[in-house]
C-alpha positions in Angstrom: 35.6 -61.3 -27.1 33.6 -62.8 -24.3 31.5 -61.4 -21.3 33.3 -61.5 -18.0 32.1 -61.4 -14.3 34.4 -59.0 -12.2 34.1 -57.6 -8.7 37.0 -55.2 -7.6 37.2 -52.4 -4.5 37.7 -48.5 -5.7 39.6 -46.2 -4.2 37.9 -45.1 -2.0 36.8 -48.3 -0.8 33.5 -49.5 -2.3 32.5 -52.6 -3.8 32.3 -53.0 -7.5 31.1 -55.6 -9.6 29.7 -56.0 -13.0 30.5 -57.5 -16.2 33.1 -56.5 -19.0 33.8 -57.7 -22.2 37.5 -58.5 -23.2 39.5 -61.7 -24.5 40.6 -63.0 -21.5 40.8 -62.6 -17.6 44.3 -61.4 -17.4 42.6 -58.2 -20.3 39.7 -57.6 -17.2 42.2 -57.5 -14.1 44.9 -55.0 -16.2 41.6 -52.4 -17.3 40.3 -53.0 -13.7 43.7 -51.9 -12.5 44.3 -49.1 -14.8 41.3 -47.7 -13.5 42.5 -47.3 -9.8 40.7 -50.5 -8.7 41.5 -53.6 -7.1 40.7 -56.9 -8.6 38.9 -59.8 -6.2 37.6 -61.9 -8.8 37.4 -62.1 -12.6 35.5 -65.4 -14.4 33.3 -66.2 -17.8 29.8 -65.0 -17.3 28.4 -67.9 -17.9 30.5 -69.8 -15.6 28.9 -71.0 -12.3 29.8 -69.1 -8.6 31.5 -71.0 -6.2 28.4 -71.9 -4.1 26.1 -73.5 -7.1 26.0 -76.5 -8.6 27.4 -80.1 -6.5 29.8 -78.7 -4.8 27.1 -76.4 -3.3 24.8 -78.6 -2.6 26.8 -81.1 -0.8 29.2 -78.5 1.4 29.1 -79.2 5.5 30.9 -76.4 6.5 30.4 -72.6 5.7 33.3 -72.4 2.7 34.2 -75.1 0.1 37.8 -75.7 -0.6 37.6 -73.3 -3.7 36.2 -71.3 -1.8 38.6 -71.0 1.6 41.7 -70.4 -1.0 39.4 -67.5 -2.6 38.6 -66.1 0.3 42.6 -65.9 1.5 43.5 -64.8 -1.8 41.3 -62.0 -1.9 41.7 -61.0 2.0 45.4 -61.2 0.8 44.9 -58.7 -2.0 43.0 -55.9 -0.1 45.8 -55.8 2.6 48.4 -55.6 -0.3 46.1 -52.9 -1.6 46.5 -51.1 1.9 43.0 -51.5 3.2 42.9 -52.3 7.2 42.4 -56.1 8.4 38.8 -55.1 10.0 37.6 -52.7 6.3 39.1 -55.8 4.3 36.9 -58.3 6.2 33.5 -55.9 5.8 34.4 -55.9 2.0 34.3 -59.3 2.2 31.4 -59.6 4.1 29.3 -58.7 0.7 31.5 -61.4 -1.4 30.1 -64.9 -0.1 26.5 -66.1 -1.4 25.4 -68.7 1.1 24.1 -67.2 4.3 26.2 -69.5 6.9 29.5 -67.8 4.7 28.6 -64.2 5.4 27.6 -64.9 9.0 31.0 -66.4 9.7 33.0 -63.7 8.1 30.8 -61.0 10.0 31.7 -63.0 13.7 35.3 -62.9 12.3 35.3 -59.6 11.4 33.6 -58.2 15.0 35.9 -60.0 16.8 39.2 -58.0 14.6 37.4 -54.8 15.4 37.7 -55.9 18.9 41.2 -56.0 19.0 41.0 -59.8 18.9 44.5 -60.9 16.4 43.0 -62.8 13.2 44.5 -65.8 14.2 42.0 -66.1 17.4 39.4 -64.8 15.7 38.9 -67.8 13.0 40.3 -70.7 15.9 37.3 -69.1 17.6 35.2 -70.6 15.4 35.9 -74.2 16.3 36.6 -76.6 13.6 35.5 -74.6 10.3 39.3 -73.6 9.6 41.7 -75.5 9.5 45.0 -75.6 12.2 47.4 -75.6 9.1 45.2 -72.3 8.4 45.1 -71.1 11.9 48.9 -71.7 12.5 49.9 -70.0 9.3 47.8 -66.5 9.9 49.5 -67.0 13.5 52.7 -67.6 12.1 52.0 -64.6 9.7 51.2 -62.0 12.4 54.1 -62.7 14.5 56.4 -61.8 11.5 54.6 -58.9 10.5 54.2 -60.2 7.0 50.5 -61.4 7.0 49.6 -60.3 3.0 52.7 -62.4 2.0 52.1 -65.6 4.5 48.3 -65.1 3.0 49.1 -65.6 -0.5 51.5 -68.7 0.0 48.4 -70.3 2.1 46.1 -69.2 -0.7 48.7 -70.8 -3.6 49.0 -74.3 -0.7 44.8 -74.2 -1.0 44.5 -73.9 -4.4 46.9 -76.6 -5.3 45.3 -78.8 -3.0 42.2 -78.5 -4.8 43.8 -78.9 -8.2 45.3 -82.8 -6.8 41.8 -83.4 -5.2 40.3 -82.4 -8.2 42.3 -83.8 -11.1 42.0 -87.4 -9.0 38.1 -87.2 -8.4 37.4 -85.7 -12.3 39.9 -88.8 -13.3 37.9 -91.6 -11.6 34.4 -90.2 -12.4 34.3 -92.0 -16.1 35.9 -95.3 -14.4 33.3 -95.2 -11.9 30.1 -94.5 -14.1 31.8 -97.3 -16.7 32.2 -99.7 -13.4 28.3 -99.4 -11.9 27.5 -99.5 -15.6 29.0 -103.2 -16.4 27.8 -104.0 -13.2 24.1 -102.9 -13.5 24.3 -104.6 -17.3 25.3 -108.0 -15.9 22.7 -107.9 -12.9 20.2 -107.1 -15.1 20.9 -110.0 -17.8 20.7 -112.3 -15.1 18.3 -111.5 -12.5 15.9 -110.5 -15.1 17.0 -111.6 -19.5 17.9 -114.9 -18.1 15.1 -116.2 -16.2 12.8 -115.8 -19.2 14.8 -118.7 -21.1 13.9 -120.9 -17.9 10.7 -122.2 -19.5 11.8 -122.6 -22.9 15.1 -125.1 -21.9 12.5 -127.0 -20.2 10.0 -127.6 -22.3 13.1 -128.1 -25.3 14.0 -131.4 -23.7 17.6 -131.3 -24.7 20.6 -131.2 -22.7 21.2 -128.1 -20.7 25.3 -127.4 -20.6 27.0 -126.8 -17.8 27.8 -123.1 -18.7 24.2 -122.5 -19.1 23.6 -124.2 -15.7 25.6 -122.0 -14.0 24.1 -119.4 -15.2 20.7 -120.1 -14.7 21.5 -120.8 -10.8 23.0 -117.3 -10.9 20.4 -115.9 -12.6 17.8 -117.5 -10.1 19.5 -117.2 -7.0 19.6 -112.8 -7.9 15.9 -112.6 -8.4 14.7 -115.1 -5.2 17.4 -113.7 -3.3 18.6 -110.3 -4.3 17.4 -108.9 -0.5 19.7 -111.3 1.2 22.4 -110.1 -1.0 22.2 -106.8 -0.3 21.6 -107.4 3.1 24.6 -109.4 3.4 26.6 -106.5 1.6 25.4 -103.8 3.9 26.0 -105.4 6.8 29.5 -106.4 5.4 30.5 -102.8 4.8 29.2 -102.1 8.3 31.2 -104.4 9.7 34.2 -103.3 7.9 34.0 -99.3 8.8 33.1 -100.7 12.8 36.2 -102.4 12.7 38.4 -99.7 11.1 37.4 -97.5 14.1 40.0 -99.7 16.4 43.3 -97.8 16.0 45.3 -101.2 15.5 42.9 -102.6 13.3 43.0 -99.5 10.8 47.0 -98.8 11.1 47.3 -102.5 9.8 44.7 -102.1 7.0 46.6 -98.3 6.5 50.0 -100.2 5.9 48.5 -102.9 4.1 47.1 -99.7 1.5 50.6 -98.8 0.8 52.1 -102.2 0.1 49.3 -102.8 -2.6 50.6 -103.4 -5.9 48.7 -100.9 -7.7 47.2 -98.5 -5.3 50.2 -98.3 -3.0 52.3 -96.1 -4.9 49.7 -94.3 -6.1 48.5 -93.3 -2.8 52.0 -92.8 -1.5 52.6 -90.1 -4.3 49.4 -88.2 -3.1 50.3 -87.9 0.2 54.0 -87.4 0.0 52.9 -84.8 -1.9 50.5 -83.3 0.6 52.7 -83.9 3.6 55.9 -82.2 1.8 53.7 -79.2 0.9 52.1 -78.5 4.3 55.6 -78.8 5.8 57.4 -76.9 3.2 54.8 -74.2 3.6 54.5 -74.2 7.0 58.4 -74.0 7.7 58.8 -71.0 5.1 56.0 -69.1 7.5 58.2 -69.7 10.4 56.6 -72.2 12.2 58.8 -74.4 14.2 60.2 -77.8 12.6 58.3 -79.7 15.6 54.9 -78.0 15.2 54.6 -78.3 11.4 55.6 -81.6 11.9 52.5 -82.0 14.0 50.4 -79.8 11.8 51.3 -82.1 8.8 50.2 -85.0 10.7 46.7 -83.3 10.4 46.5 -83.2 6.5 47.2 -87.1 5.8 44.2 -89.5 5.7 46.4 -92.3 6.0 47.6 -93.5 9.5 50.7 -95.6 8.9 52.5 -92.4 7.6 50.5 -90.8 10.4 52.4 -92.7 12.9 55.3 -92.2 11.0 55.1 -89.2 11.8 54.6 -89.2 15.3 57.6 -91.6 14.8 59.9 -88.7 13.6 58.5 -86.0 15.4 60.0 -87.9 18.4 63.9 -88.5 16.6 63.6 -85.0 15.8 62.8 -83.7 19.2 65.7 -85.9 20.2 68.0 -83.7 17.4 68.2 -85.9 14.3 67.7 -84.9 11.0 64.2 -84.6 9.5 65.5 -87.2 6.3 66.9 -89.7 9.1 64.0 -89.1 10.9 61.5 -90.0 7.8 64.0 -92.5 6.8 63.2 -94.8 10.0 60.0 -95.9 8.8 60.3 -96.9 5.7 57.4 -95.5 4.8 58.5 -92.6 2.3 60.0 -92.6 -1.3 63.5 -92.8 -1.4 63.3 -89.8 -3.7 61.7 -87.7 -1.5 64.0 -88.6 1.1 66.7 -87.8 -0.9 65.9 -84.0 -2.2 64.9 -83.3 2.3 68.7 -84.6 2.8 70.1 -82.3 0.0 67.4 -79.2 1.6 68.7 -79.7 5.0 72.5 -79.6 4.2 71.5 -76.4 1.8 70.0 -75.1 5.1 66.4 -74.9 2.5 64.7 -77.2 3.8 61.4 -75.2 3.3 62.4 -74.5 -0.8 63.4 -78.4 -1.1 60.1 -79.6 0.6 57.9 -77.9 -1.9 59.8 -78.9 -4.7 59.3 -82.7 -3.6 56.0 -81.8 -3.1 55.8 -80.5 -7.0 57.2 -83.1 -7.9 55.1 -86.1 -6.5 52.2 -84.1 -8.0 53.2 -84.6 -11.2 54.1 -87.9 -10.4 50.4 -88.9 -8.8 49.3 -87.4 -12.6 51.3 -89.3 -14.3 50.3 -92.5 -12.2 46.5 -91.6 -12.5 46.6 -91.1 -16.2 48.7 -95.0 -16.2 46.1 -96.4 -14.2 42.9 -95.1 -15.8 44.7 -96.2 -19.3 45.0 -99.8 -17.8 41.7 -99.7 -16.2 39.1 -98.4 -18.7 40.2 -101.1 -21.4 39.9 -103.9 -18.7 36.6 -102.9 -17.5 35.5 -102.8 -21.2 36.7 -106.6 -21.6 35.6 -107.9 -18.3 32.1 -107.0 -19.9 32.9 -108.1 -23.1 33.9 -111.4 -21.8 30.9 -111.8 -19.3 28.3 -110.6 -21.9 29.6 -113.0 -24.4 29.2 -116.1 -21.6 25.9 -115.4 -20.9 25.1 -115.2 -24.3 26.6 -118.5 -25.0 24.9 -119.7 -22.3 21.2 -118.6 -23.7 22.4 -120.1 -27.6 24.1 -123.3 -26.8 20.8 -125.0 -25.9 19.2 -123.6 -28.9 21.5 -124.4 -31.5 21.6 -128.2 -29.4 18.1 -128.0 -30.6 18.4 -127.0 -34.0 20.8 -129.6 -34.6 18.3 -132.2 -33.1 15.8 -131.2 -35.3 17.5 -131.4 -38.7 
């Protein structure tokens, strides 16, 4: 048995949290139930809130990402608990911790109670919610089904999350590992080499090529390590000032997905974003056109971008959304594929999330390959480069030994 965090609305409307003790979260949301209440939000005690910690720390806007999708989800549940829009939003008013949080909710929540629709309220607030978001709660109170269209956009949130976070806890260990070997091998020769500088000269034996090299390395790091770093400042400066001219950054864009090992990868990722945006988008009711324009939104990469813009245009002309994708060449022939089979179904909207399912698994899958190539290689890369710098510092020595006897 372990100690859980809950907060849950009663009956008669009033905020409840507390702790509980029970074996597991689904225990604390059925006894919260059974006792009349509404469940918001069960978690360990000794887990951290959503505003602590990193992700805290380093937020720019008023709500994380976790944090959007638990703010639908539990807007979602007081409606389906029969609480009015405007008493939903002043119950969640008392939910957020950071200060910019609750001031957003409370301008959201004045405007409702003004008779502004929910959907105006948040675009009111210029930039903080998404138009994917916006578009959905629009989409949601046109259909008189806003509970339902706010659980799907809470379920598209928190799977969004999940990819971003199972591809940024993925590369954390290959990263640390990478400015590890790096650090090691600028250390051993802008600071462990040089120290063998005066000893090979006053040995008077000949110095080996391999320990030549070296030593130039190893000299030009500590003489000119500001240069260096100069040079690779301004060289990453130059590189994000050129990627700011359109052309320039839908070549380097394409370029991304041809790459041998990181194309497919990133292809997978945002297949898998696209398909979900639009699958989610059209089975809200948004028009084929505007989620296609939505979707365009959600991708960070602008060859697929553009074709996008590409098959917005086909489709505005009537063709098929699979033709339509099919005319850049830019997508997986798999995804492709299962739109086709959705669009002759007449489901698109069930066949888009499926592909979008499925190249999350897929991007997984490719991950876990790539860190299981990459973590041995990095491990020999510094194997190797240790072991040539420490060949380097012995040859001469054992030259001299040998000179000796």
């Amino acid at each position: 048995m372990s100690q859980f965090r809950y907060r849950a609305v009663s009956d008669a409307g009033e905020m409840l949290q507390g702790q509980m003790e029970a074996s597991s979260v689904e225990e604390v949301i059925s006894r919260l139930q059974d006792q009349g209440h509404t469940p918001l939000d069960a978690q360990p005690a000794d887990a951290e809130s959503g505003g602590s910690g990193l992700a805290g720390l380093f937020k720019r806007g008023p709500f994380t990402g976790d944090e959007l999708a638990q703010f639908t989800h539990q807007l979602a549940t007081l409606l389906g608990a029969g609480q009015p829009l405007d008493r939903a939003l002043g119950i969640l008013l008392e939910l957020p911790e950071g200060e910019r949080a609750k001031k957003l909710v409370e301008r959201v929540r004045d405007r409702v109670r003004g008779g502004t629709p929910l959907s105006q309220a948040l675009d009111e607030e210029h930039g903080v919610f998404p138009k994917l978001y916006i578009s959905l709660v629009r989409a949601g109170e046109a259909g008189g089904s806003l509970e339902d269209t706010l659980r799907r956009l809470a379920d598209y949130l928190e799977r969004a999350q999940q990819l971003r976070g199972s591809i940024v806890n993925a590369l954390i260990y290959p990263a640390f590992l990478m400015v590890g070997v790096l650090g090691s091998l600028v250390l051993l020769l802008a600071y462990v080499v040089p120290q063998f500088v005066p000893i090979f000269e006053d040995m008077q034996v000949p110095i080996p090529l391999i320990t030549q090299i070296v030593l130039a390395i190893g000299n030009t790091l500590q003489a000119w390590w500001w240069l260096i770093l100069l040079v690779l400042v301004g060289g990453i400066a130059f590189w994000r000032a050129r990627l700011r001219d359109p052309a320039a950054r839908l070549a380097w864009h394409g370029k991304l997905l041809t790459m041998r090992m990181v194309g497919p990868l990133l292809l997978k990722v945002e297949t898998a974003r696209i398909a979900r945006t639009l699958g989610t988008l059209l089975k809200n009711g948004v028009p084929l056109l505007s989620a296609i324009g939505i979707s365009r939104q959600v991708t960070s990469n602008r060859a697929l971008d553009a074709a996008l813009e590409q098959a917005a245009e086909q489709v505005k002309g009537g063709g098929g959304l699979s033709l339509a994708l099919a005319q850049s060449q830019r997508f997986p022939r798999l995804a492709l594929q299962m739109v086709q089979v959705g669009e002759e179904a007449g489901q698109l909207d069930t066949m888009l999330l499926k592909v979008a399912d499925t190249f999350d698994i897929e991007s997984k899958r490719s991950i876990d390959r790539l860190l299981a190539a990459l973590v041995p290689a990095l491990t020999i890369v510094m194997t190797v480069m240790v072991a040539i710098i420490m060949a380097a510092i012995l040859l001469p020595l054992l030259s001299l030994t040998s000179n000796i006897q």
